[in-house]
ChimeraX commands (.cxc) that place a marker at each C-alpha (Angstrom):
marker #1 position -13.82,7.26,26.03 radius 0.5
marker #1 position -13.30,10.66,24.52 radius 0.5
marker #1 position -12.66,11.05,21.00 radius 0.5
marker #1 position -8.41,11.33,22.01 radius 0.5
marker #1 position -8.13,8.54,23.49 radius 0.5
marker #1 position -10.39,6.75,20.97 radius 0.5
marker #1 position -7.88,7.91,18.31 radius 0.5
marker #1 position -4.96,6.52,20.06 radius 0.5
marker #1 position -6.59,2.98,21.08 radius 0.5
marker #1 position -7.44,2.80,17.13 radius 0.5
marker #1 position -3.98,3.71,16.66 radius 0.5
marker #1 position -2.70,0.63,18.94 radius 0.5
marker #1 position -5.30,-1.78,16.87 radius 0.5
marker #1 position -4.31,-1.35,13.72 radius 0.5
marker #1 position -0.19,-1.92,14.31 radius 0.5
marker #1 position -1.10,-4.78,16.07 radius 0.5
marker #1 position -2.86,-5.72,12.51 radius 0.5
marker #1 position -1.50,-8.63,10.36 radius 0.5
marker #1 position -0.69,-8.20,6.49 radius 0.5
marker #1 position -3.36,-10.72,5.69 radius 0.5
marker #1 position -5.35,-8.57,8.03 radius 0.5
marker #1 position -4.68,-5.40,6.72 radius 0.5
marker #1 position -5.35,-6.86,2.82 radius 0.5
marker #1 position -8.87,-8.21,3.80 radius 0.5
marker #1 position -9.85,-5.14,5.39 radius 0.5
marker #1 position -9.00,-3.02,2.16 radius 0.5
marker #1 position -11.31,-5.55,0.37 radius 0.5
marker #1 position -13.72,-4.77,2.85 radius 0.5
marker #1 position -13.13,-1.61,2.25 radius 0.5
marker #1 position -13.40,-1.57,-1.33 radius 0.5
marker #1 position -16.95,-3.05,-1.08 radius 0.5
marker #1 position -18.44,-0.87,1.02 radius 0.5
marker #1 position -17.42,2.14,-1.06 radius 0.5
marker #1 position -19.27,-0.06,-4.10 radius 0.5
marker #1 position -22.41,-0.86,-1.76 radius 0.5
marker #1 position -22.31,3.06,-1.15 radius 0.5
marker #1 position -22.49,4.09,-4.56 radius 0.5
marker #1 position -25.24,1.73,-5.16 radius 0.5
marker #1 position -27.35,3.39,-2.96 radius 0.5
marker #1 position -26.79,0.43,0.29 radius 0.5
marker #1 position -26.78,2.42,3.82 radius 0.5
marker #1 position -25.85,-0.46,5.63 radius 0.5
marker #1 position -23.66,-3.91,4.59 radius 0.5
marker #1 position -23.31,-6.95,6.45 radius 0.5
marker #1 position -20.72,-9.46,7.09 radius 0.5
marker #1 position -22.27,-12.27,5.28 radius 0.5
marker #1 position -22.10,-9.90,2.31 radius 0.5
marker #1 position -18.27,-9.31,3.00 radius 0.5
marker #1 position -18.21,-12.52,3.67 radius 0.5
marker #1 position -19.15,-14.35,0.40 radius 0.5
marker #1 position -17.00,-12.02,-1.93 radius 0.5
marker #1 position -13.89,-12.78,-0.14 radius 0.5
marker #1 position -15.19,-15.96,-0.05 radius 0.5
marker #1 position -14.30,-16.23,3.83 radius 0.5
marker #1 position -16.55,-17.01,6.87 radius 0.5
marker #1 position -18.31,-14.43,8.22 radius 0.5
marker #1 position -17.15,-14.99,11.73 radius 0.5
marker #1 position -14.11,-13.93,10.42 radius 0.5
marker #1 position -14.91,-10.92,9.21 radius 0.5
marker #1 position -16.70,-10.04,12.12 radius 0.5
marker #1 position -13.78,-10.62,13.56 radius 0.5
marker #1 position -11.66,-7.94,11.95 radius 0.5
marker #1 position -14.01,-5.45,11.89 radius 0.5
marker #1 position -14.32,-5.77,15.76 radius 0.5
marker #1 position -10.42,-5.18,16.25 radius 0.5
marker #1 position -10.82,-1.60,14.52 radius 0.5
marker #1 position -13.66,-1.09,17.01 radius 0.5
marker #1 position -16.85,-1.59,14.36 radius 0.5
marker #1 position -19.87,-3.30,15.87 radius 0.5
marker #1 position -22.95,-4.01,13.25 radius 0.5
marker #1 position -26.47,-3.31,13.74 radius 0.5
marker #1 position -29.00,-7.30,14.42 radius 0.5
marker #1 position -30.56,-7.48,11.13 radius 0.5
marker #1 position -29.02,-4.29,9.85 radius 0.5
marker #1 position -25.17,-5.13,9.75 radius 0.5
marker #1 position -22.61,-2.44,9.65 radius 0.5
marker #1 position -23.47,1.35,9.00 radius 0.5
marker #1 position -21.72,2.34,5.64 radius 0.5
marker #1 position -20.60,5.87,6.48 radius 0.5
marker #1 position -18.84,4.86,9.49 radius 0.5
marker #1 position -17.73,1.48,8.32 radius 0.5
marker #1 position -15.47,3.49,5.08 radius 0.5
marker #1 position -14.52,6.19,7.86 radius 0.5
marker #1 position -13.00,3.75,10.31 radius 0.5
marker #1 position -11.37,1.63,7.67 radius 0.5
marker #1 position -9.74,4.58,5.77 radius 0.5
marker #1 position -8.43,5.75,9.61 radius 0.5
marker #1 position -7.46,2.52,9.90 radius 0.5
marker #1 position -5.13,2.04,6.87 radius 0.5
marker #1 position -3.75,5.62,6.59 radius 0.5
marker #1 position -5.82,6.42,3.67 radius 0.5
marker #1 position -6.86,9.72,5.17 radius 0.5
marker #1 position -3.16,10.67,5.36 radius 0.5
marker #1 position -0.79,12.14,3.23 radius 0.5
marker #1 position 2.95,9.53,2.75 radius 0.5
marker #1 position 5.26,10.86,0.90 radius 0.5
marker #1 position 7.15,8.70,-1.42 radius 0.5
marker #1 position 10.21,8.84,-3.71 radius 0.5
marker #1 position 10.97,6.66,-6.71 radius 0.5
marker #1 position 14.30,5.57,-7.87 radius 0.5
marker #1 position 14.57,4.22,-11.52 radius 0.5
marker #1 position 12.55,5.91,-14.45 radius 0.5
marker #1 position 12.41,3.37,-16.66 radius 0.5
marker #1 position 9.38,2.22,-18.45 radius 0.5
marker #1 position 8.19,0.39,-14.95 radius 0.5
marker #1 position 9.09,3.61,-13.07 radius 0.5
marker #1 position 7.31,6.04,-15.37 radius 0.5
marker #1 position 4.10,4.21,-16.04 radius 0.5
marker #1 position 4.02,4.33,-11.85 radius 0.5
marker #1 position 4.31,7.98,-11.32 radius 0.5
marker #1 position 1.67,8.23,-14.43 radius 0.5
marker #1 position -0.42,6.07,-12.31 radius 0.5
marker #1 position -3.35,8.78,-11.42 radius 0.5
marker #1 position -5.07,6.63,-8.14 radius 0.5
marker #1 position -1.76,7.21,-5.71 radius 0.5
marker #1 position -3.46,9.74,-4.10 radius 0.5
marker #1 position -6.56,7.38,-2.98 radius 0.5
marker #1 position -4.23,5.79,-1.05 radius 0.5
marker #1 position -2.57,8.51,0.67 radius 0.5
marker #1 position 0.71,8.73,-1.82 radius 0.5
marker #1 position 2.22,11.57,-2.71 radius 0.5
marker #1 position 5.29,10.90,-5.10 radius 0.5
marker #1 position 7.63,13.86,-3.81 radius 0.5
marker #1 position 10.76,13.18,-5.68 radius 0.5
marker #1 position 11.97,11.17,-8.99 radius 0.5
marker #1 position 15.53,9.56,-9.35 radius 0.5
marker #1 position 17.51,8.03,-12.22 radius 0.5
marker #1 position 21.68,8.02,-13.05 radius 0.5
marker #1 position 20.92,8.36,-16.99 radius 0.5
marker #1 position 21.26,11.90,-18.59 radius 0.5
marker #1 position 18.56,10.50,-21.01 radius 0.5
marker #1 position 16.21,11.56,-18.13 radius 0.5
marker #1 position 17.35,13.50,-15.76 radius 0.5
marker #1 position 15.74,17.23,-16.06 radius 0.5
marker #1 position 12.52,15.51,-17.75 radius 0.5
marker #1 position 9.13,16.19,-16.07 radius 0.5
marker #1 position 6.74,13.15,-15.86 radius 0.5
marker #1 position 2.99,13.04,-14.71 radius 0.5
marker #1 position 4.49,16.14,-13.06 radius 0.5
marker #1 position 7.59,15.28,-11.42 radius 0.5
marker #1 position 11.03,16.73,-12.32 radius 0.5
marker #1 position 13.38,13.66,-12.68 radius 0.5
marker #1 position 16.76,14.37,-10.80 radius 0.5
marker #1 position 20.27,13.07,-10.02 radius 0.5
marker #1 position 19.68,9.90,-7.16 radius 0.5
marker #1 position 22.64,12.10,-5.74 radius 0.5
marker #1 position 20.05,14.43,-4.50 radius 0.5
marker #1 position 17.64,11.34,-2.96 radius 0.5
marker #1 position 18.89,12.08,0.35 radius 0.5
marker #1 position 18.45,15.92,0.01 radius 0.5
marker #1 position 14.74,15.93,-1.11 radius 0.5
marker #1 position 13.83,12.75,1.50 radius 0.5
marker #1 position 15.07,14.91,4.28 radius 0.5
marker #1 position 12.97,18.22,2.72 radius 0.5
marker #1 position 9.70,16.46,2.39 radius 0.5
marker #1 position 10.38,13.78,5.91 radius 0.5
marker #1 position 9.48,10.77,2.98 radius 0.5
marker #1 position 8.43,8.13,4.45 radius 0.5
marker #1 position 8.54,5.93,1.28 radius 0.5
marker #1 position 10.71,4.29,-1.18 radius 0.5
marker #1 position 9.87,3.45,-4.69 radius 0.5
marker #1 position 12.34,1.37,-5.93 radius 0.5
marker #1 position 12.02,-0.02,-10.26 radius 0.5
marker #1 position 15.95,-0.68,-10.51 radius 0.5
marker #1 position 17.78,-2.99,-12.19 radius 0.5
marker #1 position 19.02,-5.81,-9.67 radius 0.5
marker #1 position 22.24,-5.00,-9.48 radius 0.5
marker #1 position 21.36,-1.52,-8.20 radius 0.5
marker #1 position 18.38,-2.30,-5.99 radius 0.5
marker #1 position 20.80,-3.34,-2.23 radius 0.5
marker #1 position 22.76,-0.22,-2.31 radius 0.5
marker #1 position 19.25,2.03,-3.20 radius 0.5
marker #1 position 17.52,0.33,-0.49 radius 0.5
marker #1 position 20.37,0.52,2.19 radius 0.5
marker #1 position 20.67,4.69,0.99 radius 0.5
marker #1 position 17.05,4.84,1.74 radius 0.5
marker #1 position 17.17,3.26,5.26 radius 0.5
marker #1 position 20.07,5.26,6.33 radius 0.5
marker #1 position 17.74,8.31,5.20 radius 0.5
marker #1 position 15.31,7.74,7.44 radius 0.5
marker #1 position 12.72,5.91,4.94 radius 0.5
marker #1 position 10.34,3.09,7.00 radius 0.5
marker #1 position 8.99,1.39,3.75 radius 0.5
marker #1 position 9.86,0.53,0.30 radius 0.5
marker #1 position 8.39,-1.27,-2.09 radius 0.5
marker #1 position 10.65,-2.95,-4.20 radius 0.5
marker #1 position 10.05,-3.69,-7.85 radius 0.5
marker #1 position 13.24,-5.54,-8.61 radius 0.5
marker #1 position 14.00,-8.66,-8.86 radius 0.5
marker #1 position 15.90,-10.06,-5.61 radius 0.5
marker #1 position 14.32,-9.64,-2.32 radius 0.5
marker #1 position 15.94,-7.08,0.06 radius 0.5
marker #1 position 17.87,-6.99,3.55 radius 0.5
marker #1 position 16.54,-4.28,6.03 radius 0.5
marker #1 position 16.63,-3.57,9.71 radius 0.5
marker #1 position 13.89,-4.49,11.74 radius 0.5
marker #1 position 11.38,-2.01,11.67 radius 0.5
marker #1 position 11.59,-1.17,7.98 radius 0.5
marker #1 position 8.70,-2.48,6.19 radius 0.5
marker #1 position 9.82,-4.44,2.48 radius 0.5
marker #1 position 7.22,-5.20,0.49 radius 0.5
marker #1 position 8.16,-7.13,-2.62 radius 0.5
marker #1 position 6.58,-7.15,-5.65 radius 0.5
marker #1 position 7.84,-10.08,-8.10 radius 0.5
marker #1 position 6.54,-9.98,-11.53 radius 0.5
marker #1 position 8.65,-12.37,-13.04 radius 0.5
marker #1 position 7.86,-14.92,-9.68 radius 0.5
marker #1 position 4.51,-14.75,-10.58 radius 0.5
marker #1 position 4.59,-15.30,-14.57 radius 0.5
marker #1 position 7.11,-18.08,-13.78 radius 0.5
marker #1 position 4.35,-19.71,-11.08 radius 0.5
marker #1 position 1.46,-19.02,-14.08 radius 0.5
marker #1 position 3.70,-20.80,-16.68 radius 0.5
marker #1 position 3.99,-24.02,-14.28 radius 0.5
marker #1 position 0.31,-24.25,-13.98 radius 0.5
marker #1 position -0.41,-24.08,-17.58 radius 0.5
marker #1 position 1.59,-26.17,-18.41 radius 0.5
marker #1 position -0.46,-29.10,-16.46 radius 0.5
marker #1 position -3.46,-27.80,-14.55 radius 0.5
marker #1 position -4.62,-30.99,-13.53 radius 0.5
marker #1 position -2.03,-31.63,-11.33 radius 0.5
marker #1 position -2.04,-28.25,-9.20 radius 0.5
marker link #1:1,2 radius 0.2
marker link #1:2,3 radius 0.2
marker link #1:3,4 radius 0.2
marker link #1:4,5 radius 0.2
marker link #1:5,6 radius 0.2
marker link #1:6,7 radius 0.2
marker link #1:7,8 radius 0.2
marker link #1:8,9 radius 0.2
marker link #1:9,10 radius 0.2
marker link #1:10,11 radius 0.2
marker link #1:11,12 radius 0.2
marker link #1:12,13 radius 0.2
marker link #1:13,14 radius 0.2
marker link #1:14,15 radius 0.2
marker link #1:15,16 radius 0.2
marker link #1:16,17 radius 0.2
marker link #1:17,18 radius 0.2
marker link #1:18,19 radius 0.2
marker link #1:19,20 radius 0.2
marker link #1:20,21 radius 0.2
marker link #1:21,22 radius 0.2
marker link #1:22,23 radius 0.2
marker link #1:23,24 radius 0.2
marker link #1:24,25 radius 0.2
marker link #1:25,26 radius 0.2
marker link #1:26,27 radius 0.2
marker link #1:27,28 radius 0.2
marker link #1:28,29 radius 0.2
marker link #1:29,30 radius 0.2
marker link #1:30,31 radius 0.2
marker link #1:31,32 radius 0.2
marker link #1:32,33 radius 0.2
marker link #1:33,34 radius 0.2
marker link #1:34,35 radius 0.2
marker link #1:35,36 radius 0.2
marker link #1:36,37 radius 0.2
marker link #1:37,38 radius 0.2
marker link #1:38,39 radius 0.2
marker link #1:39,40 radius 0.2
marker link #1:40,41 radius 0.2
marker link #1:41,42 radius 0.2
marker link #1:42,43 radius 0.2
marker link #1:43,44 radius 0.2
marker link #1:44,45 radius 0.2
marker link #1:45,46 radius 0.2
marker link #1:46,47 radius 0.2
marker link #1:47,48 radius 0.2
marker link #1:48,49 radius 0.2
marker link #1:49,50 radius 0.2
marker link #1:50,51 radius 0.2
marker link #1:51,52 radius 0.2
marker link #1:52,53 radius 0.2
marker link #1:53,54 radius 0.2
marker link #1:54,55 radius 0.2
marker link #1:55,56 radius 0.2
marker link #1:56,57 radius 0.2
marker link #1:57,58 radius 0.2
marker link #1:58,59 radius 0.2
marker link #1:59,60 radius 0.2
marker link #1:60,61 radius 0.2
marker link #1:61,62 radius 0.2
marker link #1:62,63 radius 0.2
marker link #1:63,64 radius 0.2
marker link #1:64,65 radius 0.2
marker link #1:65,66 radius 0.2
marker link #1:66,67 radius 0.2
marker link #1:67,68 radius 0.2
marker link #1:68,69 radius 0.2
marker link #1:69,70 radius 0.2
marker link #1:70,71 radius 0.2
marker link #1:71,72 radius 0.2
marker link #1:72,73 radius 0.2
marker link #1:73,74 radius 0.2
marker link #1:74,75 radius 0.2
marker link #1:75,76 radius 0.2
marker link #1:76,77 radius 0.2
marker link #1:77,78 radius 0.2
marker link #1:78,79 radius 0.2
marker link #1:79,80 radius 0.2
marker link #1:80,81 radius 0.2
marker link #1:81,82 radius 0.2
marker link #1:82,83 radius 0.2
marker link #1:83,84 radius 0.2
marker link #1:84,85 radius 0.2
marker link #1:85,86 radius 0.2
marker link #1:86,87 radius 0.2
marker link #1:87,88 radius 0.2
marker link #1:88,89 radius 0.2
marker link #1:89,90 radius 0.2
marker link #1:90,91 radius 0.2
marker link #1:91,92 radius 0.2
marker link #1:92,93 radius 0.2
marker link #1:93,94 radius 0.2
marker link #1:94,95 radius 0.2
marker link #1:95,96 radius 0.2
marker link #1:96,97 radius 0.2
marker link #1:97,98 radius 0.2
marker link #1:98,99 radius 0.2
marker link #1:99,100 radius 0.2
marker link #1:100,101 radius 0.2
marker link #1:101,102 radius 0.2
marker link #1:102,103 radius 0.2
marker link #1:103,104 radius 0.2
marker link #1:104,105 radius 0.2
marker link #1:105,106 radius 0.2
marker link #1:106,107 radius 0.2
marker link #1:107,108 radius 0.2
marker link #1:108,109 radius 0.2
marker link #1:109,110 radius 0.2
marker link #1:110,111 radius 0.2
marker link #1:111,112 radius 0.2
marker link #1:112,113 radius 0.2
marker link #1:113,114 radius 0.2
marker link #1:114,115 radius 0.2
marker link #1:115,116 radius 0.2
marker link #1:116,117 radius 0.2
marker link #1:117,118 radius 0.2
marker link #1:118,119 radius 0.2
marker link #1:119,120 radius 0.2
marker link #1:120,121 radius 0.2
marker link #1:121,122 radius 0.2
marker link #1:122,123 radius 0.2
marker link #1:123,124 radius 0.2
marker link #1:124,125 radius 0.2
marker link #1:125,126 radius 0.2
marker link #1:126,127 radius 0.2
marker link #1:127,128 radius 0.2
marker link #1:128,129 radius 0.2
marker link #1:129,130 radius 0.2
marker link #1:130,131 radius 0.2
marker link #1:131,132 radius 0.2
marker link #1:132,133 radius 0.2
marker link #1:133,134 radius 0.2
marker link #1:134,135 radius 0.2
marker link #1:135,136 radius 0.2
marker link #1:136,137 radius 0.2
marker link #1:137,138 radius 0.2
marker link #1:138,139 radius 0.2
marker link #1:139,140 radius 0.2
marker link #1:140,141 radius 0.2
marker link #1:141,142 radius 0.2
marker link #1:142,143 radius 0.2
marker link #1:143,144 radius 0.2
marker link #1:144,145 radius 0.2
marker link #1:145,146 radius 0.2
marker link #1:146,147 radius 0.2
marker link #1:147,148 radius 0.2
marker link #1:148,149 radius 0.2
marker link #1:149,150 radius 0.2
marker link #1:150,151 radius 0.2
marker link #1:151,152 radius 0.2
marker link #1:152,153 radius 0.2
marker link #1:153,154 radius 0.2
marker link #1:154,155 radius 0.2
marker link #1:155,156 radius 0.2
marker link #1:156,157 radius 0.2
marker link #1:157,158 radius 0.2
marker link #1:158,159 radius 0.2
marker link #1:159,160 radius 0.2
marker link #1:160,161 radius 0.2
marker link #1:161,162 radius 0.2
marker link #1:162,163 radius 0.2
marker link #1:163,164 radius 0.2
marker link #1:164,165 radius 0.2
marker link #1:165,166 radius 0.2
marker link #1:166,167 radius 0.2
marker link #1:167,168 radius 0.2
marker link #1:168,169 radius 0.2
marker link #1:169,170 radius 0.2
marker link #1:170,171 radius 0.2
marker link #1:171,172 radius 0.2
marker link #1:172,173 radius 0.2
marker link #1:173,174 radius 0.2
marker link #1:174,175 radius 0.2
marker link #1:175,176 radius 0.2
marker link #1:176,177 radius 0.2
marker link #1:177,178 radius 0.2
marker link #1:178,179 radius 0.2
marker link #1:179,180 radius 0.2
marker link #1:180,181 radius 0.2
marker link #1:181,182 radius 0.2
marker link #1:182,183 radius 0.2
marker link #1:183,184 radius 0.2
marker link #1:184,185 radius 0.2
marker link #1:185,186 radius 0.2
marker link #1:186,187 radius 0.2
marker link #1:187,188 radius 0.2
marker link #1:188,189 radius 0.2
marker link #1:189,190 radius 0.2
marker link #1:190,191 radius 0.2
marker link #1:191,192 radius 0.2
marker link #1:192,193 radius 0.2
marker link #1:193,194 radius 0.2
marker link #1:194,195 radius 0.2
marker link #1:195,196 radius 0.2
marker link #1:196,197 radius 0.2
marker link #1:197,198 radius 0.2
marker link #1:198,199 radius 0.2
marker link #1:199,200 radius 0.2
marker link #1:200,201 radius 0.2
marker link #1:201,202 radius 0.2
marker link #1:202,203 radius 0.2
marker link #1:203,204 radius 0.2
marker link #1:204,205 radius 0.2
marker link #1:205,206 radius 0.2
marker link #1:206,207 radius 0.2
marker link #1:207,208 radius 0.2
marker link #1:208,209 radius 0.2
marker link #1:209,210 radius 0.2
marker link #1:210,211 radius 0.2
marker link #1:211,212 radius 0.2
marker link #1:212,213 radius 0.2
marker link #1:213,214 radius 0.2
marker link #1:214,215 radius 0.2
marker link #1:215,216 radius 0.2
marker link #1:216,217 radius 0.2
marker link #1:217,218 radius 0.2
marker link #1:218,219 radius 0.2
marker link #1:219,220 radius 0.2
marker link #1:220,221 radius 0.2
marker link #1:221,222 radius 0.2
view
């Protein structure tokens, strides 16, 4: 197969990929970038295996959907095991993103300096309070959310940031789709409507603080 068509076959793999699948193979991921630094040319997937705390069948498993085959006795080859995850999960690319609502939340994101690890690119800043507009933070000149539509057509984003208030979140997200975006991740409080094909990905602090409180408060019956 030449190296094209071995592109495009990745390609096809990894859409066919499940979330769960996708999260386990950033762990994987992760740990060979660690086993790398510590010197390791080579990791295998009983070593994956017991820090995900997982079977090792099933890593072998997902590593053998993106097309990675270990070495008997040697396991997986770290160079190309970090090259064809990265491919894998668009690290190697550049997404552009915009972020609507600079509050606290929404600033302490754009400060956050590892985006770009992950292929993000924050491209535009959006608020409705004069407070903020015309402010640069981490770099990025906060305008209008009139001119969201402007700057996602500019830069083709391909992300939404949104760290609204509830109320506000719907009508954000429904601007975005209409604007071509095909993910957002959503940092407010009620859990979205979007076509098929747009990605949602939820992120529900006070869910989780709620589902924290409950086990403290008896942890012998969880």
């Amino acid at each position: 197969m030449d190296e094209k068509a071995n592109d495009k076959e990745q390609l096809r793999r990894a859409s066919q990929l499940s979330r769960s699948s996708v999260e386990r193979l950033y762990s994987y991921y992760l740990l060979a970038k660690r086993a790398r630094e510590q010197g390791d040319t080579h990791i295998n997937s009983r070593q994956l295996a017991s820090f995900l705390q997982i079977g090792d069948t099933q890593v072998r498993k997902d590593l053998a959907a993106i097309n990675l085959v270990g070495q008997p006795k040697k396991g997986y080859e770290i160079g190309a095991t970090i090259e064809a995850l990265s491919n894998t999960m668009g690290l190697d690319e550049v997404h552009r993103a915009v972020l609507c609502g600079v509050g606290k939340l929404g600033q302490a994101l754009l400060q956050y300096s590892r985006f770009g690890e992950f292929g993000f690119k924050v491209s535009g800043a959006f608020d409705v309070s004069p407070d903020i507009i015309g402010q640069d933070i981490a770099g990025t000149r906060v305008l209008h959310v009139d001119h969201l539509a402007k700057v996602i057509e500019i830069f083709s984003v391909e992300i939404g940031i949104l760290t609204v208030n509830v109320w506000a979140a719907q009508e954000l997200c429904n601007k975005m789709v209409e604007c071509g975006i095909k993910a957002i991740w959503n940092f407010a409080p009620i859990h979205l409507q979007a076509p098929k094909g747009v990605l949602i990905r939820n992120e529900d602090f006070a869910g989780s603080l709620a589902v924290i409180s409950h086990y403290l408060k008896d942890p012998a019956e969880q």
